[in-house]
Structures are given as structure tokens and as C-alpha cells.
C-alpha positions in Angstrom: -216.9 -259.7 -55.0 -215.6 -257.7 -58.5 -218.2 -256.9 -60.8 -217.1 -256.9 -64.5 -220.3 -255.7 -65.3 -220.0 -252.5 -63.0 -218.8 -249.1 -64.5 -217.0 -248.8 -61.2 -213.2 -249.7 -62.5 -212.4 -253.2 -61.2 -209.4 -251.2 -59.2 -211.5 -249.0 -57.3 -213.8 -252.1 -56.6 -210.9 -253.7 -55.0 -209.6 -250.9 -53.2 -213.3 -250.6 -51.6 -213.2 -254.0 -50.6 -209.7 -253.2 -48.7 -210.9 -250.1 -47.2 -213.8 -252.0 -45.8 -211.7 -254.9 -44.8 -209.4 -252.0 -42.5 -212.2 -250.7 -41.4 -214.0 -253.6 -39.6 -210.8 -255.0 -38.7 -209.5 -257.6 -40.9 -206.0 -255.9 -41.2 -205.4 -253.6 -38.2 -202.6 -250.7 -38.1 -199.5 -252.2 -38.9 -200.5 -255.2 -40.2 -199.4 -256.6 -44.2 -202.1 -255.8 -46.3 -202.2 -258.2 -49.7 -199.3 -257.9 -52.1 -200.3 -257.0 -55.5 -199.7 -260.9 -56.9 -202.3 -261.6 -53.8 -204.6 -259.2 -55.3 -204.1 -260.1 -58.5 -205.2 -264.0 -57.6 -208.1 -263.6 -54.8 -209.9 -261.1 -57.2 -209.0 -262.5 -60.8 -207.9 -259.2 -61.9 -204.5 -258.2 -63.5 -201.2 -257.7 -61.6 -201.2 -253.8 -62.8 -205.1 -253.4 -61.9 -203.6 -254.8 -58.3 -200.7 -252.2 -58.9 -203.1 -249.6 -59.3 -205.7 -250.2 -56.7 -202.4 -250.2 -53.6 -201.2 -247.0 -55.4 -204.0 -245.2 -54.7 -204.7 -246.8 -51.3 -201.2 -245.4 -50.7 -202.4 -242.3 -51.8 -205.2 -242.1 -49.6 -203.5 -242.6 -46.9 -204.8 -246.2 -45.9 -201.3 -247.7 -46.1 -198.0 -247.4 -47.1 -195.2 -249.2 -48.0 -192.1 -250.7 -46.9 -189.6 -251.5 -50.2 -188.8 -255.5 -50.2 -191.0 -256.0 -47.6 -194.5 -254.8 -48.9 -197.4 -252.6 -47.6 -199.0 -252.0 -44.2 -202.1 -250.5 -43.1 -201.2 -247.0 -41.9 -202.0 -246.1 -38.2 
């Protein structure tokens, strides 16, 4: 699914795969969304490029977070 060889940073190669997996449905509204130690295994990439790609989904507005309990997709 990542492609080192892209110039698309790994983070924002991620973050496309979970806006597409919100978008067809894999994690409604409300539901947990991969925690960054998750991320960091499923795509091989490192826990701060997992850090960085639920940032700036939480930016974006596609989730947010709940401290000690971890991030939802956003209504």
C-alpha cells in the first residue's frame, strides 16, 4: 500500500489510505480509527510518521481525539 519510492511523503500516503477507508465505510462516525503503534505496524512506517499522519487527519477534520482512549472518526 506505501510506496517508498513515491515523492508523496509516506505520512500523507497513509493518511490517504485512511481517508479512503472513512469514506467507503471501513470506520464509520464514531468508530476507533488505528492508534499510531497500529499504523506504525500495518504500514511498516515509523511510530512518529504514524504520529504525523493522525495529526493532520485531526487537522482536517476527519477525526479527533479522545486522551487515554485514542481517536475517532469525526461525524
Amino acid at each position: 500500500m506505501i510506496d517508498p519510492t513515491s515523492p508523496v511523503p509516506r505520512w500523507q500516503q497513509v493518511a490517504d489510505v485512511i481517508r479512503s477507508r472513512i469514506a467507503d465505510g471501513t470506520y464509520p462516525p464514531g468508530t476507533r480509527v488505528p492508534s499510531v503503534i497500529d499504523l506504525a505496524a500495518e504500514f511498516g512506517i515509523a511510530q512518529a510518521t504514524a504520529q504525523k499522519t493522525l495529526t493532520r487527519l485531526r487537522e482536517d477534520g476527519m477525526i479527533y481525539t479522545v486522551p487515554g482512549l485514542g481517536s475517532y472518526v469525526a461525524g
